[in-house]
C-alpha positions in Angstrom: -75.0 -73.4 149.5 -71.9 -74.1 151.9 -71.7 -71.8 154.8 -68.0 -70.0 154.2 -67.0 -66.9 156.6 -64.1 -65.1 155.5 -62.2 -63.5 159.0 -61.0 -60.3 158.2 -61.0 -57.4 154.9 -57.4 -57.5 154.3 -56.0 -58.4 150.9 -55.9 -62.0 151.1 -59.4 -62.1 152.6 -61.0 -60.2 149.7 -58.6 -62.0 147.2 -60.7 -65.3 148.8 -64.1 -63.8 148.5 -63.3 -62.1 144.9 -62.3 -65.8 143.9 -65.3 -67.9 145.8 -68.0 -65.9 144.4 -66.3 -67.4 140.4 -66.6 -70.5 142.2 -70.4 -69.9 143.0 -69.8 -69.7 147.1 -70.6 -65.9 148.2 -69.1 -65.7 151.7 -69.7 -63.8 154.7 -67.0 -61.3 155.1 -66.4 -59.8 158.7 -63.9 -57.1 159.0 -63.8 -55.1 162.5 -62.5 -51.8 161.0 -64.7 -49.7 159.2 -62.8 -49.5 156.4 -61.2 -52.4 154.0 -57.6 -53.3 153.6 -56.3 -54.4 156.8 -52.4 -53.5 157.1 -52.5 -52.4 153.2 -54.9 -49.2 154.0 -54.4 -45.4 153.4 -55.2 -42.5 156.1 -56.2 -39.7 155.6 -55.5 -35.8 157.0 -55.9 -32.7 156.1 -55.1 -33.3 152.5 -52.5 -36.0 152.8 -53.0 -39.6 152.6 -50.6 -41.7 155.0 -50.4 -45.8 154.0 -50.1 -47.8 157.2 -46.2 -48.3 156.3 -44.6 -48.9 152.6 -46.8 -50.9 150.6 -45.9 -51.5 147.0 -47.5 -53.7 144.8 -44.8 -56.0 143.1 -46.0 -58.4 140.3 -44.2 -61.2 139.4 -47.0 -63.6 138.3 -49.3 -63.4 135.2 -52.1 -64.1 137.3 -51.5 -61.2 139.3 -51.3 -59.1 136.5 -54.9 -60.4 135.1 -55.9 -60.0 138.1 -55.6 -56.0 137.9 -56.2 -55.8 134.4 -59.9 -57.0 135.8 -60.3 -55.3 138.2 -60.2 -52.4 135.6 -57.1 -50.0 137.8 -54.3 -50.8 135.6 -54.2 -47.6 134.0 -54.7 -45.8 137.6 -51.0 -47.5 138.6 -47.6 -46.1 137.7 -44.6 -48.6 137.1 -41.7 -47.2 139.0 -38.3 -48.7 138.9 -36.7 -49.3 142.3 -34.7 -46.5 143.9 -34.3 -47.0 147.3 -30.7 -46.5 149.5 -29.3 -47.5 152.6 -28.0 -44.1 154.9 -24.7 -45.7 156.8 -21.8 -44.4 157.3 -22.0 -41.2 156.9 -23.8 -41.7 153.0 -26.5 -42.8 151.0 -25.6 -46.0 149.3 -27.7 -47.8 146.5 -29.6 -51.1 147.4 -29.2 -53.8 148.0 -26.1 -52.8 149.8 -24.0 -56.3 149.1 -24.1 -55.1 145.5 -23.3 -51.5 145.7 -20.5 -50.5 148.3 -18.7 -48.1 145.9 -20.3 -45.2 148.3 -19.0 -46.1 151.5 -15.6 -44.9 153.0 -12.5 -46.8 151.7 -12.3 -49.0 154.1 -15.1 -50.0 154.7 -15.5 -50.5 151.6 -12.7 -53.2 151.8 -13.2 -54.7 155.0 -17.0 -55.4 153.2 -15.4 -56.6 150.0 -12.7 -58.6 151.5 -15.2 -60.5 153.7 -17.7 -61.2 151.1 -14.9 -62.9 149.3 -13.8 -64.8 151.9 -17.3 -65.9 152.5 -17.7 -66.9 149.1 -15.0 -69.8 150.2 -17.2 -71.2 152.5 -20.5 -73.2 152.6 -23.2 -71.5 153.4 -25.3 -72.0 156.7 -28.9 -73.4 156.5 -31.7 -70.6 156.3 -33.3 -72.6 159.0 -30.4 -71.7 161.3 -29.8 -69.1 163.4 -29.3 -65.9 161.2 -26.1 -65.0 162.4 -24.7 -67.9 161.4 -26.6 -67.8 157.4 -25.4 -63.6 157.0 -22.1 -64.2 157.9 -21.9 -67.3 155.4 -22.9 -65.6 152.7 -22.0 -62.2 153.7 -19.0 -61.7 155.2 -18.3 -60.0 158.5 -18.0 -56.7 157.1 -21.1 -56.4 155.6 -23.0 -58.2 158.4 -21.4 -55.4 160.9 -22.2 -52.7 158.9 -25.8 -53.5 158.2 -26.9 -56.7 157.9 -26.8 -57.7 161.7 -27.5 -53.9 163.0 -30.8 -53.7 160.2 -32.7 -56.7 161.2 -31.6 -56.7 165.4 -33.4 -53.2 164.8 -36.3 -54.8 162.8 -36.7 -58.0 164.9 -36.1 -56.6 168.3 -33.6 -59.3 169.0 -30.2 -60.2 168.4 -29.1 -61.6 165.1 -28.8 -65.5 166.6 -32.5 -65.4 168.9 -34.1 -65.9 165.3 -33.4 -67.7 162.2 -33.3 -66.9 158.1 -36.2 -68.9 156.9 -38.1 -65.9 156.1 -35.1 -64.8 153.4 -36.6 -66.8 150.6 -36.6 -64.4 147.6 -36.6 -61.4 149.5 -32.1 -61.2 150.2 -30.4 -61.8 146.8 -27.0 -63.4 146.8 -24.8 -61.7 144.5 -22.4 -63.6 142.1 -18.7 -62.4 142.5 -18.4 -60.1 139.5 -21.3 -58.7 141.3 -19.2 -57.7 144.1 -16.5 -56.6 142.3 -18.4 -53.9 140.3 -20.3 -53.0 142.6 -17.6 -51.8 144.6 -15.7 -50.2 141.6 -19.6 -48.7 140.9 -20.3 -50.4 138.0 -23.4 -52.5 138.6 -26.2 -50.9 136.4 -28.2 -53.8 136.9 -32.2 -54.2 137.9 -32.0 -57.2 141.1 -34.6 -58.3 144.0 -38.1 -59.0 143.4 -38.4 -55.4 144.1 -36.3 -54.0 141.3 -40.0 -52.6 140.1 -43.2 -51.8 141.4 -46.7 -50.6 140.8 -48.1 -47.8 142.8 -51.7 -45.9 142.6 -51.0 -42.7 140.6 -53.1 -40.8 143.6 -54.9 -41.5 146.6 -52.9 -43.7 148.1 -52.2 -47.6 147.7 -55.7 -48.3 149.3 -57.0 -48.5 145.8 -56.5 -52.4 145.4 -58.4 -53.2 148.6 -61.0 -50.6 147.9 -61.8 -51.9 144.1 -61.3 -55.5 145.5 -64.3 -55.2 147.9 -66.5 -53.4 145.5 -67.0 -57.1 144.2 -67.8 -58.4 147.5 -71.4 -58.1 148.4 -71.3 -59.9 151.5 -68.7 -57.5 153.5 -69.7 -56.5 156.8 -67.8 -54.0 158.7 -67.4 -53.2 162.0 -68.0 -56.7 162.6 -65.6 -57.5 165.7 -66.1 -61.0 166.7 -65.6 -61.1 170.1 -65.0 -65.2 170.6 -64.5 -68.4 168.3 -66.5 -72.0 169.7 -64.5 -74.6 166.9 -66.9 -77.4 168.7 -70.0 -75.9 167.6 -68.1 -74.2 164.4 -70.1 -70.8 165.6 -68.5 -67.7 166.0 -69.8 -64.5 168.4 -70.2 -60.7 167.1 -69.7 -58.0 169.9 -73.2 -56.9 168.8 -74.3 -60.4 170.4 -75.1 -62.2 166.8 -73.2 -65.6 166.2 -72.6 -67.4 163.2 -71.9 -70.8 161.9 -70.0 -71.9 159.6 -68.5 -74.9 157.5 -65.5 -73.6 156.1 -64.4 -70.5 158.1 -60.9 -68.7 155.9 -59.2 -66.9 158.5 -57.2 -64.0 157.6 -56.2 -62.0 160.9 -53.0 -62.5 163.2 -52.8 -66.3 164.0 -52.1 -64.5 167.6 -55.5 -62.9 167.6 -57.3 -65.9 166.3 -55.7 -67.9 168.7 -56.8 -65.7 172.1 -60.4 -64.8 170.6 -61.0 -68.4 170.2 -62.7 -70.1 173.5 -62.1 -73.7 173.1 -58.3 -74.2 171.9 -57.2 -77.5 173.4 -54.0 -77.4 175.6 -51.4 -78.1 173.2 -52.5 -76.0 170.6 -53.0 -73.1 173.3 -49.5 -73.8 174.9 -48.1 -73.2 171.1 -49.9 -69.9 170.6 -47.6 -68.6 173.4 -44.4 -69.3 171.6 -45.5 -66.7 168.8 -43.5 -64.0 168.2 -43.6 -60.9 166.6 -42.9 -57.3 166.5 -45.4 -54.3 166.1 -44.6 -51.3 163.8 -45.1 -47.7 165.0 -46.0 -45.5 161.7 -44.6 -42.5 162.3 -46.6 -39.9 159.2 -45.7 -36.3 158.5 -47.3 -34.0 156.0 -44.0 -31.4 155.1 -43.9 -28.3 153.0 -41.7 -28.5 149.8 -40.3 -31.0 147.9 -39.2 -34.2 149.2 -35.7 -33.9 150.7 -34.6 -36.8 148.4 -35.4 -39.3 144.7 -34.9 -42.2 146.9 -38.7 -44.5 147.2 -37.2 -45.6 150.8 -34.3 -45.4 152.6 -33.3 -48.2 155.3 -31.4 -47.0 158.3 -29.4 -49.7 160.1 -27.7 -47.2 162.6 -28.6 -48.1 166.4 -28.3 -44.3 167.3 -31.6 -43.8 165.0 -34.8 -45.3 166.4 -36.2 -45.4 162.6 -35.3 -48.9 160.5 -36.9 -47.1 157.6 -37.8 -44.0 155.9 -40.1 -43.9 152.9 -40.9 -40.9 150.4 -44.5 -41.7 149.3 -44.0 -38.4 147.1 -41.9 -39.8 144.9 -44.4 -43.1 144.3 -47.3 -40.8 143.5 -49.6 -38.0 144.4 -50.5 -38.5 148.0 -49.8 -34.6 149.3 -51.6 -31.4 148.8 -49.6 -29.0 145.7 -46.0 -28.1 147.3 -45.9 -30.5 149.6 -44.5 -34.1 150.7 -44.9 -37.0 152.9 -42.6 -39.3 154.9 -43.1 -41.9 156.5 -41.2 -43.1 159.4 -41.2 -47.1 160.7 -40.1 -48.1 164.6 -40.1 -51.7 165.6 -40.9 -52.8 169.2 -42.2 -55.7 170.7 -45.8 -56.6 169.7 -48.6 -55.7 172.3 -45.7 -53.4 173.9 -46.0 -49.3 173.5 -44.0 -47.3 171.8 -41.4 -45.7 173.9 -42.6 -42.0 175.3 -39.7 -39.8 173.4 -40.4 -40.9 170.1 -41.8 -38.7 167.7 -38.9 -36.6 169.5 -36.3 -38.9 168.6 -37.5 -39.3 165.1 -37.5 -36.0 163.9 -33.8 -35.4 165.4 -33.0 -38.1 163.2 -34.5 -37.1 160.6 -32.9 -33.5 160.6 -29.2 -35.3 161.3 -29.9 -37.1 158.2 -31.0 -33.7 156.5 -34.3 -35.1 155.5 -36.3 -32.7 157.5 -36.8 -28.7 158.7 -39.3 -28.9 161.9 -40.7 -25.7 161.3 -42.3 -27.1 157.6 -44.1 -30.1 159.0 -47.8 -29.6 158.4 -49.4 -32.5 160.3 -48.4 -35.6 162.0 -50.0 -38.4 162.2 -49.2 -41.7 164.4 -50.3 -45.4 163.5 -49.5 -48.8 164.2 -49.6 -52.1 162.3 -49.6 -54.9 165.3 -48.1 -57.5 164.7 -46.1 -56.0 161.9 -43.4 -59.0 161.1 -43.4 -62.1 162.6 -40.0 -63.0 164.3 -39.1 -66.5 162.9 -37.2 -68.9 165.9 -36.8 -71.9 166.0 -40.1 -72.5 167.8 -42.3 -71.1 164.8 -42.2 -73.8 162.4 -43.6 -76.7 165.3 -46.2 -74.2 166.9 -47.4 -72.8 163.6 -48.0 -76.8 162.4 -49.8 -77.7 165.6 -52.2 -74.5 165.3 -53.2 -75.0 162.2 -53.6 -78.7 162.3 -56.4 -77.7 165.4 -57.8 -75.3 163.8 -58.5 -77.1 160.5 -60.1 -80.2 162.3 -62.8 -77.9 163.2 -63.1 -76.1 159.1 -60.5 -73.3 159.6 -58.4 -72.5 156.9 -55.5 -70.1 157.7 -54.5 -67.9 154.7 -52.5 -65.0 154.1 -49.0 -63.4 155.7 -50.8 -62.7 159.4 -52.8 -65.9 159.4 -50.0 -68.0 157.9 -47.6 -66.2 160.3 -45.0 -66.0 157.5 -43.0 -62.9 155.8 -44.3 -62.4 152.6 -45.7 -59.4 150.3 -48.5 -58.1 148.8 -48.9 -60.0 145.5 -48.5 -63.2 147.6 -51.8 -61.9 149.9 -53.5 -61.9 146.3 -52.4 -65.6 145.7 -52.9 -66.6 148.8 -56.7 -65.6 148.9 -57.1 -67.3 145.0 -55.7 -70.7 146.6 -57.9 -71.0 149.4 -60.6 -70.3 147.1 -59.7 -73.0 145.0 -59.0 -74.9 147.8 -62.2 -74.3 149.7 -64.8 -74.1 146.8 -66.9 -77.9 145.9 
């Protein structure tokens, strides 16, 4: 039997495994955590659970949906439709924000209205482009000012032209000008997005995909940190001193990581590494008393004066708090491998009770995490150094798979497809 190590627990690696083991292959999975699920994991304290940042599962492909049905946890999901908002300006506005301006002040309302049209008479900029230039084309200037280039300089960590739009994809609708029209007038009713509906664990927390997932994995091994990668000799080394070979190694952890545990990158290939970019997320959690202050799933925040890009209400998904009580969750962006700045759990809640989303004196616990990296920053360097990595690291049996190995923007459902085709892919 071929010799196949799957690099990490996260979805996509346990999607792989899940799907080798139909193809007769039953890998070696390493994971360095003690627990499955990588980024898409739930914490735990004193009676609430806390994901590691909003994680809904959105299903847009059959195969996807078998895929629950067999693992047997459909019933243990709600379908939610989308509510989620966009505080600016004073308001709460419906998203996706291009589509629903009838909140906003007046004028802004106009000046966001007015420049979408004018937009509409130009052509619009290439995604692979600067994303300055790709917003404002398909935009307008007013909505770009008012949250399109404030939102993702916050998320990014860099100004709207230092990276480009080729992570948009499916993810930023365009709307059609009737669109525009009523949803200034507040008249759109429609479901839009890929998001528009989503499937959520009932309770517990959305760890209950990885967790069934690995159930049907024998060969997971955790707190397995590998401590440095050989690609001559196709042998890996454990921190407990054990190495491995392998044939076909799947590698599912931060193409950043991979890159610096691995001993014997060539020159060019290392030289690419370093024109990776990303941003870390700091999870801000709280436990609260009461309800939650709001229906909304998630709220995103483009204003500089907040630290926060986004708020979520896990309450309102499903039960993930003890009786009378809620959870928020709070997301910062900074650089990857940089800290988080020293005043900001400070800063967050005084945003959080300007926006009127929280009482200090009701928080129950806190809890801090971080995903790093969190999103990939895409500039016009990724595309080359991404090609010349994982050209190196296949000529010695690595397959890259999944959003962190990939170093692409994508979801969860994709982390599930992504496994399946490497399986396929990887499997005599």
């Amino acid at each position: 039997m071929r010799k196949v190590i799957v690099l990490g627990a996260g979805l996509t690696g346990l999607s792989a495994a899940f799907h080798l083991r139909r193809y007769g292959v039953d890998p070696v999975v390493l994971e360095r955590e003690e627990v499955v699920g990588g980024a898409c994991r739930t914490l735990e304290q004193d009676g609430f659970a806390f994901d590691l940042t909003g994680h809904l599962l959105h299903l847009g492909r059959e195969e996807s949906r078998r895929l629950v049905t067999e693992l047997g946890i459909a019933r243990r999901l709600r379908s939610l439709a989308r509510r989620a908002g966009i505080a600016v300006a004073g308001t709460v506005t419906p998203y996706p924000i291009q589509i629903n301006t009838h909140r906003l002040p007046p004028a802004i309302r106009r000046e966001c209205l007015l420049g979408a049209l004018v937009a509409r008479e130009q052509p619009e900029a290439p995604q692979s482009g600067p994303f300055a230039d790709w917003a404002l084309s398909r935009f307008g200037e007013g909505l770009c000012r008012l949250f399109f280039f404030p939102y993702n300089q916050k998320l990014f960590c860099a100004e709207a032209r230092d990276f480009t739009a080729a992570w948009v994809g499916r993810f930023v609708p365009r709307p059609r000008l009737e669109d525009l029209v009523d949803g200034a007038l507040g008249l759109f009713r429609q479901p839009v997005g890929y998001n528009a509906t989503f499937l959520y664990p009932r309770q517990g927390g959305i760890r209950l995909l990885a967790d069934t997932l690995a159930q049907h994995v024998p060969g997971l091994r955790l707190g397995s940190t590998v401590r440095r990668l050989h690609l001559r000799e196709r042998a890996l080394e454990l921190a407990s001193g054990e190495t491995l070979g392998w044939e076909t190694l799947i590698a599912t952890v931060p193409l950043s990581h991979l890159c610096r545990m691995t001993d014997d990158l060539p020159p060019g290939p290392r030289a690419a590494a370093t024109r990776l970019r990303a941003v870390a997320v700091v999870n801000l959690n709280l436990g609260v008393e009461g309800p939650p202050p709001r229906r909304e799933h998630w709220l995103y925040v483009p204003e500089a004066r907040f630290p926060f890009y986004r708020i979520g209400f896990p309450s309102n998904h499903g039960k993930v708090a003890p009786p009378g009580c809620h959870t928020l969750s709070v997301e910062v962006s900074v650089p990857a491998g940089t800290p988080a700045p020293p005043d900001v759990w400070g800063r967050c809640l005084d945003g959080l009770e300007e926006l009127g989303l929280l009482r200090r004196e009701r928080i129950a616990t806190r809890l801090e995490a971080r995903v790093d990296p969190g999103y990939v920053v895409f500039d016009a360097a990724l595309e080359s150094a991404v090609s010349t990595l994982r050209e190196a690291f296949a000529a010695a049996g690595v397959r890259l798979a999944g959003r962190w190995a990939s170093w692409k923007y994508s979801a969860m459902e994709d982390a599930l497809l992504d496994g399946a085709k490497v399986a396929e892919e990887v499997a005599p």
